[in-house]
C-alpha positions as CSV (number, residue, x, y, z in Angstrom):
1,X,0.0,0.0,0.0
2,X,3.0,2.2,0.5
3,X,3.4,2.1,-2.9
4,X,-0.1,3.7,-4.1
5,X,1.3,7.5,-4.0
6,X,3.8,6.3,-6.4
7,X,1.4,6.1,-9.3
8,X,0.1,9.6,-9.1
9,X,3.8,10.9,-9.0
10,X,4.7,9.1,-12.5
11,X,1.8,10.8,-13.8
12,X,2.9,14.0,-12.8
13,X,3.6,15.3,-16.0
14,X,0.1,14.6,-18.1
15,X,-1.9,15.2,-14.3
16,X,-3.5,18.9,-14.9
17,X,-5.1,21.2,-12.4
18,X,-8.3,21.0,-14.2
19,X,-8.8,17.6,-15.2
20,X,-6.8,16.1,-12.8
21,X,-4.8,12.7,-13.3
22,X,-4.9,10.8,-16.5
23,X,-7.4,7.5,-17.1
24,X,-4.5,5.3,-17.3
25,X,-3.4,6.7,-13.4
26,X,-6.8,4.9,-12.1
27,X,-5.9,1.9,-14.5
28,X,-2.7,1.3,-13.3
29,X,-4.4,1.3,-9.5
30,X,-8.0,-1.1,-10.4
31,X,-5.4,-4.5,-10.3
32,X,-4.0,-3.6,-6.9
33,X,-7.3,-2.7,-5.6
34,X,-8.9,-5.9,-7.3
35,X,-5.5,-7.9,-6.0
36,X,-5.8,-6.4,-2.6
37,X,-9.7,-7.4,-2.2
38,X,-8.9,-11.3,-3.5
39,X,-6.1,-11.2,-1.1
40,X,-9.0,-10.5,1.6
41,X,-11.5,-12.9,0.6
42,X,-9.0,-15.7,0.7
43,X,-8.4,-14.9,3.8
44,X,-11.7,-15.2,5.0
45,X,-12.5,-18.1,3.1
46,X,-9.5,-19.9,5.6
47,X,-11.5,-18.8,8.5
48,X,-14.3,-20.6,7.1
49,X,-16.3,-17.8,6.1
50,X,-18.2,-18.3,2.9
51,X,-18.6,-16.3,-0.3
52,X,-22.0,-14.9,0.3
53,X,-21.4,-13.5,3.6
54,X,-17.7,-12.0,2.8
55,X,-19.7,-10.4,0.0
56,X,-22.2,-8.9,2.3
57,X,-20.1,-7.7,4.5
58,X,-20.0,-3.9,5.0
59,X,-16.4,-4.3,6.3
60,X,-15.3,-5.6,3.0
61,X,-17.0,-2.8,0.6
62,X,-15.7,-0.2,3.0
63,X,-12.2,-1.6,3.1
64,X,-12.4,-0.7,-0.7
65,X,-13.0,2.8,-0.1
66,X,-9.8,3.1,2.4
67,X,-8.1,1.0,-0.2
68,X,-8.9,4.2,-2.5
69,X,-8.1,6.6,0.3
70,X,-4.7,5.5,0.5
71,X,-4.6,5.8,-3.8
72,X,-6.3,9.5,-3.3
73,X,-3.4,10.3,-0.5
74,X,-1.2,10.7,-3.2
75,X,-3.2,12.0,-6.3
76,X,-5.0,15.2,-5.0
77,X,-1.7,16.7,-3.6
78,X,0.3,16.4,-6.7
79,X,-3.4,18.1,-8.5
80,X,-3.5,20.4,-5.5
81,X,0.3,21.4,-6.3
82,X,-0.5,22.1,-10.1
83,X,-3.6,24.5,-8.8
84,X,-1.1,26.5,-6.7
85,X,0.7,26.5,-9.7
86,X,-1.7,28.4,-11.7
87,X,-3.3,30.6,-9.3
88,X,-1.7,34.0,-9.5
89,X,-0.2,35.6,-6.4
């Protein structure tokens, strides 16, 4: 996970204060989420939990959205540092 900043940092250059980061930024993060969240369910399938209820789960869709948070962490600084960028002093 301490790799997640990286990705919006090699997108530095095409990431503008407008539009923010490029599609292929969130495309380079959806198989580490999707890795992250298999990693997860294997774990609770070894604790004998099954399918349906590790799907049901609120813990598991909101894990998802800290997953992202830690992605975010990194990509609206470098935006917000292209913004200060462009606003005049």
């Amino acid at each position: 996970m301490l790799l997640f900043p990286i990705i919006p940092l090699l997108a530095i250059h095409w990431t503008s204060c407008r539009k923010g980061m490029p599609w292929w930024g969130y495309l380079l993060y959806l198989p580490l989420l999707l890795r992250a969240k298999w990693i997860e369910a294997q774990i609770l399938l070894a604790l004998n939990e099954d399918l349906k209820s590790i799907f049901l789960s609120p813990g598991f869709w909101l894990g998802m959205l800290e997953h992202a948070d830690w992605f975010t962490d990194g990509a609206l600084p470098v935006q917000a540092y292209l913004c200060d960028l462009e606003i005049p002093v």
